[in-house]
N, C-alpha and C positions, 0 to 999 in steps of 0.2 A: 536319453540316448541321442549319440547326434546323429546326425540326417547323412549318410554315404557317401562318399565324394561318389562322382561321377565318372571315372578315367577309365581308361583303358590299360590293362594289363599284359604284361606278354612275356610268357613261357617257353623256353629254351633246352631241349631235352638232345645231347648229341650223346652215343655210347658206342662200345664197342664191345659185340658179343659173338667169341668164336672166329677171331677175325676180321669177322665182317663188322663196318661200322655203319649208322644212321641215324636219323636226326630228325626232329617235328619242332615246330612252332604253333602254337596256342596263345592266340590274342582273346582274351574274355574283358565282359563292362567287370565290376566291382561287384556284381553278386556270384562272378564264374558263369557267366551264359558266355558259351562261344561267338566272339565277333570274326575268328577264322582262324585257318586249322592248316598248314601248310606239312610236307615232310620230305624229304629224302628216301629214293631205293637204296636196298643196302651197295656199299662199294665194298668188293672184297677186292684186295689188293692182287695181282700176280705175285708170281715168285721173285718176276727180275725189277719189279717196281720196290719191293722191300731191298733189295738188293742196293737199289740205286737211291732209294731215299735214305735206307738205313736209321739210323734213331729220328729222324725229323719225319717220317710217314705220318704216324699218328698225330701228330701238331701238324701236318699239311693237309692230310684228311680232315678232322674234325676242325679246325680253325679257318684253313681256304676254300677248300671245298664244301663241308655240308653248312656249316656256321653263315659263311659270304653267300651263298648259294638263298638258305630260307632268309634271310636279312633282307636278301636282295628283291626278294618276293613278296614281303607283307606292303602292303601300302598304310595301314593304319600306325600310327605313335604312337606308343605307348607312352603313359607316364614314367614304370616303372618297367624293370625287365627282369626277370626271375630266373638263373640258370641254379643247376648242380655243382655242374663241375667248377672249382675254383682256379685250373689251370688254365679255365676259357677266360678267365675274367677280365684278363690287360688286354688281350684284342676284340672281345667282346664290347667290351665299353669304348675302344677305337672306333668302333664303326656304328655307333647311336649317340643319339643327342641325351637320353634320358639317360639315368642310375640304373648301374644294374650290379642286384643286389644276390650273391650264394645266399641260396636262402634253406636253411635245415630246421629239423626239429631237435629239442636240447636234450641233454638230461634233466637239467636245471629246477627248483621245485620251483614255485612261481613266486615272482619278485613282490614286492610290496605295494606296488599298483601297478594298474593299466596306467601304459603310456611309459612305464621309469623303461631308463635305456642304460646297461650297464654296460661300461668297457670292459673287453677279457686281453688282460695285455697290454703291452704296446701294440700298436698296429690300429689293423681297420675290422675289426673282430667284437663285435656287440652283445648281448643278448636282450631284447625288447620284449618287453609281455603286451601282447596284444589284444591279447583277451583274460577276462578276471578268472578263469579258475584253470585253464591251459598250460601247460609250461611254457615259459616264451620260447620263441622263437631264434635261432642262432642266425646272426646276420654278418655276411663280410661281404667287403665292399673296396672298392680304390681308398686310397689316403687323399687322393685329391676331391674326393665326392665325401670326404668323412665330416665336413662339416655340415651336411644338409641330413647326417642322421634322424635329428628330431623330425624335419620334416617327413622323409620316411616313415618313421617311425608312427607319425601321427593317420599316414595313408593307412599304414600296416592294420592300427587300430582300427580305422572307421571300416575297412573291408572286411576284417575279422568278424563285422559283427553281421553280416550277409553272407558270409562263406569262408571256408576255411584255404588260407594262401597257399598250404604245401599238395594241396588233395589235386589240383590242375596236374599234377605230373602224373598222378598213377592213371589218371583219364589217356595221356597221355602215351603212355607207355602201352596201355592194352589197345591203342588205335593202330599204336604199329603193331603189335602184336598180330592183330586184326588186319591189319592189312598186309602182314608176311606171312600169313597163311591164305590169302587171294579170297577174302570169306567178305567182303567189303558191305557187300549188297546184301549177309545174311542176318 
């Protein structure tokens, strides 16, 4: 088994539920301990700001505001950057130096080893097995970042084997939960 990389991780969770939209950042080392935890209150929009933004709210909410907003708050670099959403991902990756990779879980049964990285397509659309009996992992990523796959891909492996990559978001998701119901301190 090889020995962990050492890096720092960082998790990007922006939604919108019921209107209202918000957003957390989760930077963990490589086994998933939090090295910091940032979020956004919810924004609900007025009536006359949907009016005046019209189709572009939701891409100025979740991309200027909460996206720019946690970005602009973490002080640690990640190696890697982990979001959901694939519509965040062109200005996502405008505003960090590192990869950041949609990261999902597959149908897929698992590939023939740990490490193989299979293209789905043309495009920036992968599937990596990261761990030996797991289904890999579905990866999409910029076209300009598609040639550092393997490298990726070999991060992906050595973390898998200390924590599981997609499990930081459901942490994630019950902290705001947690914290939109003001229960913080319970």
């Amino acid at each position: 088994m090889a020995k962990p990389v050492d890096v720092v991780l960082g998790y990007v969770l922006v939604e919108e539920d019921g209107g209202s939209f918000r957003g957390a950042v989760l930077l963990t080392d490589h086994r998933g301990i939090p090295r910091d935890f940032r979020y956004t209150d919810p924004i609900s929009p007025s009536r006359v700001e949907k009016v005046l933004y019209g189709g572009a709210l939701d891409v100025y909410l979740k991309e200027e505001v909460i996206l720019g907003s946690l970005l602009g708050a973490v002080e640690l670099r990640p190696a890697l950057w982990f979001c959901r959403d694939r519509e965040l991902l062109r200005s996502f990756r405008s505003r960090v130096s590192s990869p950041v990779l949609v990261l999902q879980e597959s149908p897929h049964a698992p590939l023939d080893h740990v490490g193989e990285v299979l293209p789905q397509g043309e495009g920036s659309v992968f599937l990596v097995q990261a761990s030996p009996l797991a289904a890999p992992l579905r990866v999409e990523l910029l076209k300009e970042d598609g040639a550092r796959i393997q490298d990726m891909a070999l991060t992906l492996q050595q973390i898998t084997e200390t924590m599981d990559p997609l499990e930081p978001f459901s942490r994630m998701r019950k902290a705001l939960q947690i914290v939109g119901e003001g229960q913080e301190d319970a």
